[in-house]
C-alpha positions in Angstrom: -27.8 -7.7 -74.1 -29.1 -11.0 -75.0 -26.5 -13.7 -77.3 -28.8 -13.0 -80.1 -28.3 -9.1 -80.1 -24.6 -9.2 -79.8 -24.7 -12.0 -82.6 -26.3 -9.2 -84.9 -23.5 -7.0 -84.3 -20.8 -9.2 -85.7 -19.8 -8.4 -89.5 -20.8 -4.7 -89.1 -19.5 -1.5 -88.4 -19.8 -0.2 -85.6 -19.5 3.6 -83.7 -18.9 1.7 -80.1 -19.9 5.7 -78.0 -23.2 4.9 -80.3 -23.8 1.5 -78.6 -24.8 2.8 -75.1 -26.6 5.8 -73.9 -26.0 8.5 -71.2 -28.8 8.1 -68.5 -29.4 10.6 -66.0 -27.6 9.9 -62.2 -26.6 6.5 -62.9 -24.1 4.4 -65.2 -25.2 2.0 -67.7 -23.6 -0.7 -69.9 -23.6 -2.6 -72.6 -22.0 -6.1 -72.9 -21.1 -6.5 -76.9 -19.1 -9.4 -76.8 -18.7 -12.5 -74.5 -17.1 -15.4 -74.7 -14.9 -18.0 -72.5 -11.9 -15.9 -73.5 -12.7 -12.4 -72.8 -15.5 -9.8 -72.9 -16.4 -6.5 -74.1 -18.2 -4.1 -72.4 -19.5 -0.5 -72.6 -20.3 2.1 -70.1 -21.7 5.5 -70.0 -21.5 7.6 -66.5 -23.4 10.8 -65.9 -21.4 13.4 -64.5 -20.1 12.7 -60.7 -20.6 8.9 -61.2 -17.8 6.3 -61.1 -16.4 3.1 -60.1 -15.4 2.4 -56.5 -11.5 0.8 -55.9 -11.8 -2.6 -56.9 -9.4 -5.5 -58.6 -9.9 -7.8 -61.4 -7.5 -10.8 -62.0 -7.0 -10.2 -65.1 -6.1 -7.0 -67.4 -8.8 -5.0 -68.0 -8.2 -2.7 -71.0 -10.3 0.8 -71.0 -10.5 3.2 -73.5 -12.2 6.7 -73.3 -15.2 6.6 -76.1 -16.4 10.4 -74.9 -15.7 13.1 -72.6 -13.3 13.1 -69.8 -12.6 11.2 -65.9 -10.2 10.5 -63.7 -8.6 7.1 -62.9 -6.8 5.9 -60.1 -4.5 2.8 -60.1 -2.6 1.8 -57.4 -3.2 5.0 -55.4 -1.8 7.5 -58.5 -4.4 9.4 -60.4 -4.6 9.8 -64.6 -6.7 12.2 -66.1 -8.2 11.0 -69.3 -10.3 11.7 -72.2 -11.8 10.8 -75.4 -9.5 8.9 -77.7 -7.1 8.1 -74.5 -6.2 4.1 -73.4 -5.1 2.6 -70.1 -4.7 -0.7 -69.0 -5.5 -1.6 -65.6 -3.0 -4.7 -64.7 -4.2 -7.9 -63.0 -4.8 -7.7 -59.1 -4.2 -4.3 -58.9 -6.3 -1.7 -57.4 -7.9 0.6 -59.6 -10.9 3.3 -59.5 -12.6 5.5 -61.7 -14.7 8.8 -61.5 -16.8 10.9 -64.1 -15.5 14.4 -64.9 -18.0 15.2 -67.0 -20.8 12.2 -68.5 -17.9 9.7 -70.2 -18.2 6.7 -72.1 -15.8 4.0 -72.4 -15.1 0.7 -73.6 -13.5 -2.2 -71.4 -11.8 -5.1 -72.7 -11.2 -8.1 -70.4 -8.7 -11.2 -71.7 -8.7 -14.5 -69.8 -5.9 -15.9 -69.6 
C-alpha cells in the first residue's frame, strides 16, 4: 500500500478484517500505517497457512480480526480466535498457523 493510500485512511472509520482479503493457498497483507515509530499491518491466511518460528526485536502486538489459529511462543502453544490479543515480547521466538482462513492485525512499536 502506497503512502498515499494509507494517507486516505486517516480520519475515517474503519472495519480493519475489511481492509484485507482472503486469497486462496497463500497469505496476504496489508501495511495501514508506517512510520519511524511503529507500523501496522494486516494479514489474511487461508486455511493451513502460517508463519514459520521467527523473532522480532521489538513487541509485536497481534490481534485476531476473524476465525481461529494457533500460536506458539517460546515453544508453548495458544489457541486463539476472533476478538482474542497476544503480544509476542521482543527477541523471543514465536510462530503461528491457520486453523481455519484468519485474519489479524499486527502492531509493531519501536522503541
Amino acid at each position: 500500500m502506497t503512502e498515499k493510500a494509507r494517507e486516505e485512511l486517516r480520519g475515517k472509520v474503519l472495519s480493519l478484517k475489511e481492509l484485507v482479503a482472503y486469497q486462496e493457498g497463500t497469505v496476504a497483507s496489508r501495511m495501514i500505517v508506517n512510520n519511524p515509530s511503529g507500523s501496522i499491518t494486516l494479514f489474511s491466511f487461508d486455511k493451513d497457512e502460517g508463519l514459520s518460528e521467527h523473532t522480532a526485536p521489538y513487541d509485536a502486538v497481534v490481534t485476531i480480526l476473524d476465525g481461529e489459529c494457533e500460536v506458539w511462543v517460546a515453544g508453548e502453544t495458544h489457541p486463539m480466535k476472533e476478538g482474542e490479543t497476544i503480544i509476542f515480547p521482543a527477541n523471543t521466538p514465536h510462530a503461528l498457523s491457520a486453523v481455519t482462513r484468519f485474519k489479524m492485525s499486527l502492531t509493531m512499536i519501536r522503541g
